[in-house]
C-alpha positions as CSV (number, residue, x, y, z in Angstrom):
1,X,0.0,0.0,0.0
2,X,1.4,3.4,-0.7
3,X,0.6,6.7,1.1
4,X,-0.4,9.8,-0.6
5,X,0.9,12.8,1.6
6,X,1.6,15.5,-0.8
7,X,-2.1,15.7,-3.1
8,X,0.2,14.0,-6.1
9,X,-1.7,11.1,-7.1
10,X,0.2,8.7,-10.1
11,X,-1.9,5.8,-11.5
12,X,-0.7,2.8,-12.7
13,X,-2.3,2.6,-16.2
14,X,-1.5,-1.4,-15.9
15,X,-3.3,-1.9,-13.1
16,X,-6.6,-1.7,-10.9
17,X,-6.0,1.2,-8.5
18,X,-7.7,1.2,-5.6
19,X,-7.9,4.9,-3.8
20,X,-8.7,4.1,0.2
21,X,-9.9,7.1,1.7
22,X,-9.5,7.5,5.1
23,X,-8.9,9.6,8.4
24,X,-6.5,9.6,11.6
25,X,-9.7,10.3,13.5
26,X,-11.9,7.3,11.7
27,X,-12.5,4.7,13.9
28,X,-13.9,2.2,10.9
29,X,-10.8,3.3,9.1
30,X,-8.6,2.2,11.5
31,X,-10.3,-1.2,11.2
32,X,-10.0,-1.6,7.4
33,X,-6.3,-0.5,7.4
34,X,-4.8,-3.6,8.4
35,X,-7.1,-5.3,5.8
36,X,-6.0,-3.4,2.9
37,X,-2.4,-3.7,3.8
38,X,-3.0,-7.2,3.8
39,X,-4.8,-7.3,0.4
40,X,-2.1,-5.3,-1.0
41,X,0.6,-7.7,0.2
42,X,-1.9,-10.8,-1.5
43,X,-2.7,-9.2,-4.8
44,X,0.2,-8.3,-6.8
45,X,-2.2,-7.1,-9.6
46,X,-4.1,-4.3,-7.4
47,X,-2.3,-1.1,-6.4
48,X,-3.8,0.3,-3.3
49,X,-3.4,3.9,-2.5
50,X,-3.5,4.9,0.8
51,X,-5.1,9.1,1.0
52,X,-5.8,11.0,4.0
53,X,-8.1,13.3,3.4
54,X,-7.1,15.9,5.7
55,X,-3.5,15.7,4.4
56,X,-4.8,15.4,0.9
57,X,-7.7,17.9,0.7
58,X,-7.5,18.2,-3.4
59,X,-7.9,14.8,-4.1
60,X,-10.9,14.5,-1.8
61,X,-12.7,17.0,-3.2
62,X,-12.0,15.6,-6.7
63,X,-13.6,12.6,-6.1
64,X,-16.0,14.3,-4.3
65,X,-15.2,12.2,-1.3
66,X,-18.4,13.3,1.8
67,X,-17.7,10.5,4.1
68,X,-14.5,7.6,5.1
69,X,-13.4,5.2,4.6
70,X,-14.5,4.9,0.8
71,X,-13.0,2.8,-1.7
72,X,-12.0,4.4,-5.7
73,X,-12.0,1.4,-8.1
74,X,-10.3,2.7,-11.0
75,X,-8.8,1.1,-13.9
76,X,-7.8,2.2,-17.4
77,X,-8.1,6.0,-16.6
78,X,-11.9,5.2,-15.5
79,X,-13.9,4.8,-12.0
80,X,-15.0,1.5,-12.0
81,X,-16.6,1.5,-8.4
82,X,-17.0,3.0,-5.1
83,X,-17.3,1.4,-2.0
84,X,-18.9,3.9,1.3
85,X,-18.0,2.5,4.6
86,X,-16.5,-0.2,6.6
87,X,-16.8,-3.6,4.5
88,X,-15.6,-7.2,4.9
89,X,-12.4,-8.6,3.6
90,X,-14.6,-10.8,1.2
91,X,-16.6,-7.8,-0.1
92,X,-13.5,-6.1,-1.5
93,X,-11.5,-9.4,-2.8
94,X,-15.4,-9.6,-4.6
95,X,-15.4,-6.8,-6.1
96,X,-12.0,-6.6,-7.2
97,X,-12.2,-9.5,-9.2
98,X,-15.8,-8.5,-10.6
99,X,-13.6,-5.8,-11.8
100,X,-10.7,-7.9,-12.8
101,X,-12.7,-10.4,-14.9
């Protein structure tokens, strides 16, 4: 997982970035953390982006970001889904692959 600090966001064009919004003050965000680190560390063909959205303001408001954690499916240049909220390991591995298909 890599963390945005400085609103510079790169893409990889090869694969599925995932954009994980979160908060210092999130509890829910604190929960998921440890999951997406650990689905970064499984998938080799997902790059997960870790943004702060108090640290990273412009990028929050670009993807019009109103609540955290939230999870930015994007692949090929395009949004592919968004995720609001606290979900289950499974949930995400799901929809990744619904995406990777």
């Amino acid at each position: 997982m890599i963390e945005i600090t400085n609103n510079q966001l790169e893409l990889d064009s090869e694969k599925l970035n995932i954009l994980y919004f979160s908060a210092a003050w999130c509890g829910p965000c604190k929960i998921l953390k440890p999951v997406m680190t650990e689905i970064s560390g499984e998938r080799t063909d997902v790059n997960i982006l870790y943004i702060d959205i108090n640290q990273n303001m412009e990028i929050a408001g670009k993807y019009e970001i109103m609540s955290v954690p939230t999870l930015i499916f994007i692949k090929g240049g395009e949004v592919k889904n968004k995720i609001v909220g606290l979900q289950p390991k499974t949930n995400i591995i799901h929809a990744i692959d619904t995406i990777q298909q």
